[in-house]
C-alpha positions in Angstrom: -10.1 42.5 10.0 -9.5 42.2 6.3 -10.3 39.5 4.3 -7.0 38.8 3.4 -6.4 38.4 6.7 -9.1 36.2 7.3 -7.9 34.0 4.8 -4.5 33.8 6.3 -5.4 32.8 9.4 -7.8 29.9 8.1 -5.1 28.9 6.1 -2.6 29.0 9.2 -5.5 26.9 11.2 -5.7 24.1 8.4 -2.0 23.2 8.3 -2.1 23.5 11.9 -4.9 20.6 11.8 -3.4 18.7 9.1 0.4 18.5 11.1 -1.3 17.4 14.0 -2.9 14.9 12.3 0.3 13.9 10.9 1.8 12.8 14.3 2.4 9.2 14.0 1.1 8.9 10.8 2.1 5.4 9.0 2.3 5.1 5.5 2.6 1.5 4.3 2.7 2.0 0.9 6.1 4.0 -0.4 7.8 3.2 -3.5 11.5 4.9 -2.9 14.5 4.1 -4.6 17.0 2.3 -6.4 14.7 0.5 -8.0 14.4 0.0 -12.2 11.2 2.3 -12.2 12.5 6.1 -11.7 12.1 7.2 -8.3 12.1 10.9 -7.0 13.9 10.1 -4.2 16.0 6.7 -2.8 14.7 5.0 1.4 17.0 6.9 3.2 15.5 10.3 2.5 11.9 8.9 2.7 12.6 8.0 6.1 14.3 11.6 6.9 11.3 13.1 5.3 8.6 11.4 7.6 10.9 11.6 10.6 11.0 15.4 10.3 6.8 15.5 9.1 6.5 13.6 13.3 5.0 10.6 11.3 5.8 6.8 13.0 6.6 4.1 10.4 7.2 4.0 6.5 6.6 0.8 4.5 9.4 0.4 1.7 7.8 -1.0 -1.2 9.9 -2.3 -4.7 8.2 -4.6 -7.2 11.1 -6.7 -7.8 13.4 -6.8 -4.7 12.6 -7.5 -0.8 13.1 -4.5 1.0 13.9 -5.6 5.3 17.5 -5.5 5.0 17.9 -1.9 4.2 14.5 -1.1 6.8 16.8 -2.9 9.4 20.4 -1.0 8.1 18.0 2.1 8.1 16.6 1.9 11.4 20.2 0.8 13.2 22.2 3.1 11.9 20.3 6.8 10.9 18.7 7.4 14.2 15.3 8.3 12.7 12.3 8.1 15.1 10.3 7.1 11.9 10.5 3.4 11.6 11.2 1.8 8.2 9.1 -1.5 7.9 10.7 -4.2 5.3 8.7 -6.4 2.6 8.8 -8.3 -0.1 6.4 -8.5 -3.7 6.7 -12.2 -5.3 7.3 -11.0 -8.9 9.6 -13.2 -11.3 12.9 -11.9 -9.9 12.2 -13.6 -6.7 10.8 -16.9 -8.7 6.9 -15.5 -8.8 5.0 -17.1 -5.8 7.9 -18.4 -4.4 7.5 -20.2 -0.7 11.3 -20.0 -0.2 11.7 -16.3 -0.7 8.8 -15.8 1.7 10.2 -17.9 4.1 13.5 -16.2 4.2 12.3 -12.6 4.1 10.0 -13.4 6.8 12.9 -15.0 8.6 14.9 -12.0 8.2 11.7 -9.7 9.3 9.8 -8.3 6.3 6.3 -7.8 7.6 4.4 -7.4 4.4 3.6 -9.7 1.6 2.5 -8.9 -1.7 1.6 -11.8 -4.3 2.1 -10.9 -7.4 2.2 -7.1 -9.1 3.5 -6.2 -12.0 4.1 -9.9 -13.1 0.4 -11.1 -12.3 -1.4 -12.0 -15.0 -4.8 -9.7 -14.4 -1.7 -6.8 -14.1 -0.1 -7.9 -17.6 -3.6 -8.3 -19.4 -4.2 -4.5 -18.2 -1.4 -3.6 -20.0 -1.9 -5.2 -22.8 -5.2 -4.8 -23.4 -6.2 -1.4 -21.6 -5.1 1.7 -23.3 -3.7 4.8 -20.9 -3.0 1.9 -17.9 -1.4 3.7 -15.6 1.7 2.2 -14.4 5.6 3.0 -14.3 7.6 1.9 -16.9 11.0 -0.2 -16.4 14.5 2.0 -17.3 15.7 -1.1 -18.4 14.9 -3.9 -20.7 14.3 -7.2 -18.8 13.9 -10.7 -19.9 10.0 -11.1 -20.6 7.9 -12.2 -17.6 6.4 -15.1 -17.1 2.5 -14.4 -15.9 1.2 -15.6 -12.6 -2.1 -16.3 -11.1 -3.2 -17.3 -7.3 -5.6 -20.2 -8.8 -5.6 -22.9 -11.0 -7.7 -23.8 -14.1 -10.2 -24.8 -12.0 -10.3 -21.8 -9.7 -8.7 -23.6 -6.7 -6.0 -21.8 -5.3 -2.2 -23.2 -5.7 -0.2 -25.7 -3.8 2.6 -22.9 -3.6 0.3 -20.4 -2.8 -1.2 -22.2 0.4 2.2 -23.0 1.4 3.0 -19.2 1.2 0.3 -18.9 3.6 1.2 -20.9 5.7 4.1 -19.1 6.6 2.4 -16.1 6.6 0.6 -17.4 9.4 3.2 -19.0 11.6 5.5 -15.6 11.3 1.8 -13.9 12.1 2.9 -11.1 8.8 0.7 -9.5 7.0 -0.9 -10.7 3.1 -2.0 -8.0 0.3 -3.3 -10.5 -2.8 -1.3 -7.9 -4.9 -2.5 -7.4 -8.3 -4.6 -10.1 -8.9 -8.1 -10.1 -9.7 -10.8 -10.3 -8.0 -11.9 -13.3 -8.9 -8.7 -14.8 -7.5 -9.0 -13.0 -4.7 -12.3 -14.3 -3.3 -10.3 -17.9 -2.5 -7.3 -16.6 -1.8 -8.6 -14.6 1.2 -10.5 -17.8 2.0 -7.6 -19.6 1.7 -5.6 -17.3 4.1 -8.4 -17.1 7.0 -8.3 -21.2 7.3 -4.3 -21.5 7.4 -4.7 -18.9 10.1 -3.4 -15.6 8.2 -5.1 -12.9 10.5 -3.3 -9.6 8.9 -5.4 -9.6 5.6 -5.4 -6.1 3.3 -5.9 -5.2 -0.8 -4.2 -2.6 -1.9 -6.1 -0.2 -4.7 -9.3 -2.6 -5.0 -11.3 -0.5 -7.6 -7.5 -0.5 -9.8 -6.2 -3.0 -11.4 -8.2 -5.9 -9.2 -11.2 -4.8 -10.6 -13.7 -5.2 -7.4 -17.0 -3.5 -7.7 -18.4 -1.3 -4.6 -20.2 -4.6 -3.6 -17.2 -6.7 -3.8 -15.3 -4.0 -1.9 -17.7 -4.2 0.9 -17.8 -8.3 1.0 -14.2 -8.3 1.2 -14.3 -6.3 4.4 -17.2 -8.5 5.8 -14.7 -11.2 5.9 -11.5 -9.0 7.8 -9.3 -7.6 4.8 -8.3 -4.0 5.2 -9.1 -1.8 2.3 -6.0 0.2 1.2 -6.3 3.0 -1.1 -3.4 4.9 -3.0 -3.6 8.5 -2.6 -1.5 9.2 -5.8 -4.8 8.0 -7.5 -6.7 10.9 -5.9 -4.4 14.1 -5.3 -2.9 16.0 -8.5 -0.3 13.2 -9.7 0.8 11.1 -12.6 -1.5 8.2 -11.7 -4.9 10.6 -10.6 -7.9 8.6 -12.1 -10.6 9.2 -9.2 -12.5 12.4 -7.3 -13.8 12.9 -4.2 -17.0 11.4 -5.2 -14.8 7.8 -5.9 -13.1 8.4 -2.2 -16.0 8.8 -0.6 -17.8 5.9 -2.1 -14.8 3.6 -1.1 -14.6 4.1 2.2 -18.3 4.1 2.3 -18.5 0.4 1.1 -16.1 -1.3 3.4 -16.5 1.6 6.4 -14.0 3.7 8.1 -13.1 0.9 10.4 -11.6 -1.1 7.2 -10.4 1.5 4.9 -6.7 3.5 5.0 -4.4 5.3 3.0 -0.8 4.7 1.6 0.6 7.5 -0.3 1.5 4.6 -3.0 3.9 7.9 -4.3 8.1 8.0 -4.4 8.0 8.1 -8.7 9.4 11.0 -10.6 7.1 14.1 -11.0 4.8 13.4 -8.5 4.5 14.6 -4.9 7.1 13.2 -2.6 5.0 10.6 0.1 5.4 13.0 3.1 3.3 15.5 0.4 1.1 13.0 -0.5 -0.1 11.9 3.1 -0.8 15.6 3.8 -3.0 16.2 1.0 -5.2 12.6 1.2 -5.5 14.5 4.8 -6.8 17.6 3.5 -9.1 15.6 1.2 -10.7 13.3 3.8 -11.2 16.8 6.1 -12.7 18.2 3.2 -15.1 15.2 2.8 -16.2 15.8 5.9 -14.6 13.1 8.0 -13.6 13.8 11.5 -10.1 14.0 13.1 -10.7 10.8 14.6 -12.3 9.3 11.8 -8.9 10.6 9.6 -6.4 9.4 12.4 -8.0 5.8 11.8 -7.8 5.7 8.3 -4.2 7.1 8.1 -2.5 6.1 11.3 -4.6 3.4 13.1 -5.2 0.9 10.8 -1.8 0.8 9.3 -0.4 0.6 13.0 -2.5 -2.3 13.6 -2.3 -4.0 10.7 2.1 -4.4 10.8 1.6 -4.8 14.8 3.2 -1.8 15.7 3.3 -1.0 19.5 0.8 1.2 21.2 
């Protein structure tokens, strides 16, 4: 046997390993388009992509618009397998933290909701204050926003904010505290847990909220799910952490807390579907198990949305 072949066949046995692992995969982070930051490629053909990869459910994600009605025209009308889950991100165009828009995207069955993104103010201080922040760029010139914050002067959180919650709670949805810092994000989880949210996650903890390795491990003492973007670890536009960084995340809140969304969909970067199989490769190559990878890849996120068994 040559070496060459040798090669070939271990190569043949890894993708073999990696598209198993890819049955039922969910991936609750995917920024397709139309949306105003350039997208590779629109929420039709990210469903049709995971469909064909075997994987189970796709989370559309836009900063500025509420995404259920085109998961529900998606998953009536294409036939996909894949399931498209809607949500909603309380930037300024849907009036910041804004109890009415989370009532009726809830109403009309987005299962995710993001505080504030690009329009909180920890977000907008990165950019102005931190140069090479990574984030995409508008292809259009909006009106200027208006920054936003989950807490008040004296670090209580906001009337409109608990009354988000609530809602969250009633409609039992899931709550990401977005793009806000950390220390906004200790009360606001607080917060959540006694109005009776139980579907609590952060998205990207050591980005733009900041959280240390300690906070990251206190946050998943008290239930939130650790989410981390795999465009900031495979070959991408947004790549700022190694294998060291991934294994030192999931370390700090445990296997049991931590998953992956591709976080991918912008131009010149891996399309999600991509994405998902390299964070898979990564995490094998860190010496996780299969089981161990299907948590933090399929499980959690299943869970977390309520997906059924």
């Amino acid at each position: 046997m040559t070496s060459e072949t040798t090669i070939s066949e271990t190569t043949t046995a890894r993708d073999a390993q990696i598209d198993a692992l890819m049955q039922g995969a969910v991936d609750l982070h995917v920024h397709s388009g139309p949306s105003l930051h350039p997208r590779k490629l629109d929420h039709v053909a990210a469903l049709r992509e995971a469909d064909e990869a075997g994987m189970r459910a796709v989370l559309l994600k836009d900063h500025y618009y509420p995404t259920m009605p085109i998961a529900t025209l998606i998953n009536e009308n294409m036939g996909f397998k894949a399931r498209a889950i809607g949500s909603i991100v309380l930037n300024n165009p849907l009036g910041g933290l804004n109890p009415s828009a989370v009532d009726y995207a809830l109403k009309q069955g987005a299962r995710v909701v993001w505080m504030a993104t690009a329009h909180a103010k920890n977000h907008m201080d990165h950019e102005a204050d931190k140069p090479g922040f990574k984030f995409p760029q508008n292809s259009k010139k909006t009106v200027a926003p208006i920054p936003l914050t989950l807490t008040d002067d004296k670090g209580l959180v906001r009337d409109e904010v608990k009354h988000i919650l609530d809602l969250i709670a009633e409609a039992d949805a899931v709550v990401s505290g977005g793009h806000h810092h950390v220390s906004e994000l200790f009360p606001f989880y607080e917060e959540a847990k006694a109005r009776g949210v139980k579907r609590l996650f952060l998205n990207h903890p050591t980005y733009v909220n900041d959280c240390s390795l300690d906070q990251v491990a206190e946050l998943a003492a008290m239930g939130v799910k650790m989410e981390h973007s795999v465009c900031m670890f495979i070959p991408s536009t947004f790549q700022i952490f190694d294998a060291a960084h991934l294994r030192a995340v999931v370390d700090a809140a445990g296997v049991e807390n931590s998953f992956f969304g591709t976080d991918l969909g912008q131009m010149k970067n891996p399309n999600p579907v991509e994405g998902m199989r390299q964070i898979i490769a990564m995490l094998m190559d860190a010496g996780y198990s299969d089981g161990e990878i299907r948590q933090m890849t399929t499980t959690i996120a299943a869970d977390l949305v309520g997906l059924e068994a």
